[in-house]
N, C-alpha and C positions, 0 to 999 in steps of 0.2 A: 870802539871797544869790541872786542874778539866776546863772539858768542860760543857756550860750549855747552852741549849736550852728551853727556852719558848714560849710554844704555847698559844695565848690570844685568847678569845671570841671564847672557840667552844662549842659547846651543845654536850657535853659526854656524850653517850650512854652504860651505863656500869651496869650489873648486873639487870636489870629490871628496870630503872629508866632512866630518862632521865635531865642536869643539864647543867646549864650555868656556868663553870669555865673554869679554866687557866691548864695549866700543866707543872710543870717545871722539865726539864731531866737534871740530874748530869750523864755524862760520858753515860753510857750503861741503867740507872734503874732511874724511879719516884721519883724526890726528895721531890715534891709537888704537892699538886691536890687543888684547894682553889679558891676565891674571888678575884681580882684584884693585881695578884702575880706580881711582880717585882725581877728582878736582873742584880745585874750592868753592867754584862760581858757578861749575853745571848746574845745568837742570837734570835731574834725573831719574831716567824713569827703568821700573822695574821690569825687567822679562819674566820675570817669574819662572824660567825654564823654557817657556816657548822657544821655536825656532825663528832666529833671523835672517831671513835671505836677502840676497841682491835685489833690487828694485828689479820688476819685468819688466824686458824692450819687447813690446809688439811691432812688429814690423809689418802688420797689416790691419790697417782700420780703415771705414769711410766715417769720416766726424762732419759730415753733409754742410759743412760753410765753408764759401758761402754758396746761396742760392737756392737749397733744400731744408732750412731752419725748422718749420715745422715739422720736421721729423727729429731734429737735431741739432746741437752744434757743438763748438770748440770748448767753451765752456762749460756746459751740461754733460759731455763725452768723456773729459777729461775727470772731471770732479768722480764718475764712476771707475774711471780705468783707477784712478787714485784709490778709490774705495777694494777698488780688486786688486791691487797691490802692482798696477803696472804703473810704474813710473815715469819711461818713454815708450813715445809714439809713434810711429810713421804713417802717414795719411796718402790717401790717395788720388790720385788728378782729376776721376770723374764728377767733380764738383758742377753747380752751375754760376757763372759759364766754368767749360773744362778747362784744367790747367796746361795749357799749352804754348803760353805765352813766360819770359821772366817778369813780365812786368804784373803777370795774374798768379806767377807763383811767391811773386816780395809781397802781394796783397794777404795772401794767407799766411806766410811768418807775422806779416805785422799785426794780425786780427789775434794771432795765437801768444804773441810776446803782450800784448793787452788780457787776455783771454784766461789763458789754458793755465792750469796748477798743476798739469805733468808738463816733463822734456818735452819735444815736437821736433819733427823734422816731416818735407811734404817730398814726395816725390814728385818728379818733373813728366808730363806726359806727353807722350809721342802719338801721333796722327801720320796720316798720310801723306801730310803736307807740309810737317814744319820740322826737319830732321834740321833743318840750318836752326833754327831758333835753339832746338835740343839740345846742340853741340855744344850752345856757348853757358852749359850749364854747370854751375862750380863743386868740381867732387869734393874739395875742404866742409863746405857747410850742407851741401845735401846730400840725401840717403841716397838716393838712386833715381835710374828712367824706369814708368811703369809702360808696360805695352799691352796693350787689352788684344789678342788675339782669338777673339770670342766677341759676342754683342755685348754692349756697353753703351752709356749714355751718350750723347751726340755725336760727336765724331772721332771718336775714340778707336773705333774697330778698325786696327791696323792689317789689313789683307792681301796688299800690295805686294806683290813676289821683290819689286824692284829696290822698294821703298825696306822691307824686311832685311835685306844683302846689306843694303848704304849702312843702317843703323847698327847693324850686327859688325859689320867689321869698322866702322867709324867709332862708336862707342870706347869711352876710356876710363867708364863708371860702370858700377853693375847696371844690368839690366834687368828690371822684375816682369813677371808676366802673367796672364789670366791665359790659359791654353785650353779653347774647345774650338773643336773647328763650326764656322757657323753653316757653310756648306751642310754638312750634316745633323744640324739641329734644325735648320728650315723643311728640311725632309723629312724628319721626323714631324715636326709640329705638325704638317701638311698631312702627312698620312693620319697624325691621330684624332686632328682639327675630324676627317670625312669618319673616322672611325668611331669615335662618339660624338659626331654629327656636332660639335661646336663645343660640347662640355666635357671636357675634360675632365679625371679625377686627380687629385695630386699624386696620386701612385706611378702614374703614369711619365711623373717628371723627373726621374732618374732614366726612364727608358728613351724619354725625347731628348736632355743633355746626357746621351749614353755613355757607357766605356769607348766607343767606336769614336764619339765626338773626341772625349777626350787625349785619349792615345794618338788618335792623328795628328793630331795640334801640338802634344807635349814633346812627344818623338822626334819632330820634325823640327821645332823650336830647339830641341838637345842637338840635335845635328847642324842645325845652321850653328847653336852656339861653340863647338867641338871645331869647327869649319876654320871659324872667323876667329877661334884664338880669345872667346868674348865671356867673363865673369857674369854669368846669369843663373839667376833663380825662378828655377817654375813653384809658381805660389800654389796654393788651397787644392794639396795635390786628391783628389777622390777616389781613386781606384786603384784597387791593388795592382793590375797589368802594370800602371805605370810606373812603382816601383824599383821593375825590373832596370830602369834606365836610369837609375845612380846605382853608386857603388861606393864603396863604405872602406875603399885600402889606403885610402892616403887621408892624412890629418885636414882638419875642416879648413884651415889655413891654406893652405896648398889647394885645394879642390877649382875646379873652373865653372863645372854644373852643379848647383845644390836645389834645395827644394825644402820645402815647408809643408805640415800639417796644422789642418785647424782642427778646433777642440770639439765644432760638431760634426764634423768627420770621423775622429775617432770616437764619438760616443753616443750618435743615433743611429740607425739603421732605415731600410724602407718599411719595415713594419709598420714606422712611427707615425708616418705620412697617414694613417688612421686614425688614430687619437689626436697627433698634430698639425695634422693638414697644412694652411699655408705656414705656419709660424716655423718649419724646418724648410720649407723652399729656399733654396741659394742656389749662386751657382758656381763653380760645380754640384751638383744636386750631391745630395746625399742617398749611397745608393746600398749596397748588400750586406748583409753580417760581417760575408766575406772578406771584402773590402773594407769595410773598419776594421775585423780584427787583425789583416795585411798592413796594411798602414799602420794603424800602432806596432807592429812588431817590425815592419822594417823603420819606424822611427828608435825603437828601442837597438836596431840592428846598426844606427846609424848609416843608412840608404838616406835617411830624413832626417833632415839637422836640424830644423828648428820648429818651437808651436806656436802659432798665431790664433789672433781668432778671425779675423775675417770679422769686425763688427761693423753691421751695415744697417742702423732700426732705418725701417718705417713706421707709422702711424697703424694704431689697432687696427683703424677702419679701410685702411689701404690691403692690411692684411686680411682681414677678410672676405675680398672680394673673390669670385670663383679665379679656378686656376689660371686662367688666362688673362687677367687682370689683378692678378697679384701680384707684386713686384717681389724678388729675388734679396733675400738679406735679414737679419737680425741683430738685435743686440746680445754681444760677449762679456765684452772688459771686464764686467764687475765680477763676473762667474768664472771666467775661464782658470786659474788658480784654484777655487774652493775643489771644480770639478775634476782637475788632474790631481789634489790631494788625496779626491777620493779615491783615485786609480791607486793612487800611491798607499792608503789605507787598507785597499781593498786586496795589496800587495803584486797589484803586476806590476810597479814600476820604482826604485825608491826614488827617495827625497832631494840624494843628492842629482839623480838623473832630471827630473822635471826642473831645476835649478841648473844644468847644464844645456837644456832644451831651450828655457823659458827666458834667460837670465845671459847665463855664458856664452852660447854660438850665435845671437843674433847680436850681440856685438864683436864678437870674431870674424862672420859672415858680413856685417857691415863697417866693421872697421873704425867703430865708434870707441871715443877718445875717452879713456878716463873713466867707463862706466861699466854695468853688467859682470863686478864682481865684488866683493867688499875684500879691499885690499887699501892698504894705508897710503895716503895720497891721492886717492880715487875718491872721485864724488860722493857722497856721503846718501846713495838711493840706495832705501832698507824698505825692507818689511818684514815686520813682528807678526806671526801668526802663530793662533790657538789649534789644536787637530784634536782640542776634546770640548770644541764646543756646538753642539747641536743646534743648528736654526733650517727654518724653511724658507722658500724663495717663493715671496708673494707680489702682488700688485703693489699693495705699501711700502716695499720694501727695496723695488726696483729705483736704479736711479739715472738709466739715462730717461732723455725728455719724451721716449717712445710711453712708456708708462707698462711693456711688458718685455716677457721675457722667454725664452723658449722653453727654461727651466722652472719653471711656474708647478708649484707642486713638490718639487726634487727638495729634498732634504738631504743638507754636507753636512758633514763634521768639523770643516775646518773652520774657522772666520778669522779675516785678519782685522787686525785690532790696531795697529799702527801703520800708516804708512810716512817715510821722510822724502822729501825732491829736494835734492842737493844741502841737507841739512836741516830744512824746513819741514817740522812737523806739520804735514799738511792734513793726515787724518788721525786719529784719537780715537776708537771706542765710537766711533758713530759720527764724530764731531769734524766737521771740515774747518782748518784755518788758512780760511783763502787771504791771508796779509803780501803773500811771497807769491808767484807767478812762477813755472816752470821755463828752462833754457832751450835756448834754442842747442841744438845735437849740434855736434863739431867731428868729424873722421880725421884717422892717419892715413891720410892715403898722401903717395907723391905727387 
């Protein structure tokens, strides 16, 4: 028997427009989107006027399983993306061991089809060594090839001139990519290692992954992919210089170079690195005013097409170890939504743009089936959110298994109060109903 859920009186915010209807869910997908909808057997629940958006696709997360559980995993990552209103996933290969095998990337579908209460898809990861394994990687069910062209966990650091040409013009998927050149982040470390004689401050970690790391790496990465004719995205872009290198004249559909911003790029600075210390280290380091407010405005310019968050927790006590012994990463999922509504509150961006960002171009950009907009027929990932309800973001309150948060302190306005995976009311007001398991992602691609 056919399950039906109607949502009454939400202002849907969907495709550039903003609308007072109803929505009604048969089973998994959109049966009706209309005026004053009725049916006999829903369940039905109130918007009360809140805004309902598209579920968010993140297209960049580390959800650490397996191999790194104590800081994380599939199920604790998810149940918070759920809580933040992101729906699907995409995860990434530095797992331990790294994803570089098919037979270690069916291992992490099947943990996540057991697991995860959001969508999931993993990306496939390239090494030095295994371009032949890469190839035989299927574009129907996965997201993409990740390429760590920067340091990364085992053998990930792709730096091969030879191996970079094969994969770039072999490639028939997109390709995703971390761009800092390591060449010049060993030089840097090296000169600051002798210049504060071992101890480093975290100030210091935007100048050692510099704009100079970064720019060489991403430039060069544009150009090989401009060369080879090759669909790639430069990920967790951090400086404004590199901006310069998309362009914003043709439709996101059409584009061959795209690129991505995370949410603590556009909203800390290196002042923070004072108050914050290691809990803002990533990498790309988070680096100038400048540079956040470059980035947000050429994501608002459409140079940057979509927002991620880059969520990568460690363990409190991993994070507090001095700089050089602190690992690079935080957790997002659950914030990154509250925190662009507040941009969106605070009026630099609207409602519907953060839902074309967050929502719409990372399934235009990955070419996912049936999701990333609320359109009748389409998978039925919603989220109901309040923008007049006031909370603060504490220790109690965080929910992946790191137990913090970088926004610790930050009081939003927004909170979401609903979230659906493919029909399934998987959160409530607080309440997770893990009965239902999130899908594995499916693309149109030829």
């Amino acid at each position: 028997m056919a399950k039906y859920t109607l949502i009454k009186n939400a202002k849907i915010v969907n495709e550039g427009t903003m609308l007072a209807h109803d929505v009604l869910i048969k089973d998994q997908r959109i049966e009706k989107i209309g005026y004053d909808l009725s049916h006999s057997t829903a369940e039905i629940v109130d918007a009360n006027g809140k805004f309902l958006l598209p579920g968010l696709i993140d297209d960049q997360v580390h959800f650490r399983e397996p191999g790194l559980t104590h800081k994380a995993d599939i199920f604790t990552e998810s149940r918070a993306a759920v809580a933040g209103g992101i729906t699907s996933f995409m995860e990434m290969p530095n797992t331990v061991p790294n994803t570089l095998t098919q037979e270690l990337l069916q291992d992490k579908y099947d943990i996540a089809a057991q697991s995860s209460l959001a969508n999931y898809s993993f990306f496939m990861g390239a090494s030095n060594d295994n371009i032949d394994e890469v190839m035989k990687t299927n574009r129907q069910n996965v997201c993409g090839i990740k390429v760590f062209m920067g340091s990364s966990t085992g053998n990930m650091l792709v730096d091969d001139e030879k191996t970079l040409t094969e994969l770039f013009s072999r490639a028939e998927m997109i390709i995703a990519a971390h761009c800092e050149d390591e060449g010049t982040i060993r030089r840097n470390t090296t000169l600051f290692k002798e210049r504060y004689e071992g101890k480093i401050p975290f100030t210091a970690h935007p100048l050692i992954r510099s704009e100079e790391a970064c720019y060489l790496s991403s430039s060069k990465a544009v150009a090989l992919a401009k060369a080879n004719n090759t669909k790639f995205h430069v990920l967790h872009i951090s400086t404004g210089k590199e901006t310069e290198l998309f362009d914003n004249a043709i439709p996101l559909k059409d584009k061959l170079v795209t690129s991505e911003a995370c949410i603590h790029h556009m909203w800390f600075s290196d002042e923070d690195y004072l108050t914050k210390g290691g809990l803002i280290k990533w990498n790309p380091a988070v680096k100038t005013a400048f540079d956040r407010d470059t980035i947000f405005q050429a994501m608002l310019d459409d140079k940057i097409d979509v927002i991620a968050t880059d969520h990568a927790p460690h363990t409190a006590q991993e994070k507090n170890n001095d700089y050089l012994n602190c690992p690079s990463g935080g957790p997002l999922v659950q914030h990154a939504l509250p925190a662009m509504l507040e941009h969106y509150l605070n009026g630099k961006i609207s409602i519907e743009r953060v839902v074309e960002k967050m929502c719409h171009n990372p399934a235009i950009l990955f070419e996912v089936k049936d999701r990333g907009y609320i359109r009748e027929g389409y998978y039925a990932d919603l989220v109901l959110v309040d923008t007049a309800d006031l909370w603060r973001v504490e220790k109690n309150n965080v929910l992946s298994k790191c137990g913090w948060s970088p926004f610790e302190g930050q009081s939003f306005r927004s909170k979401i109060t609903h979230t659906f995976v493919s029909g399934h009311m998987a959160y409530a007001n607080g309440t997770f109903n893990e009965g239902a398991n999130g899908d594995r992602l499916t693309f149109n691609r030829k």
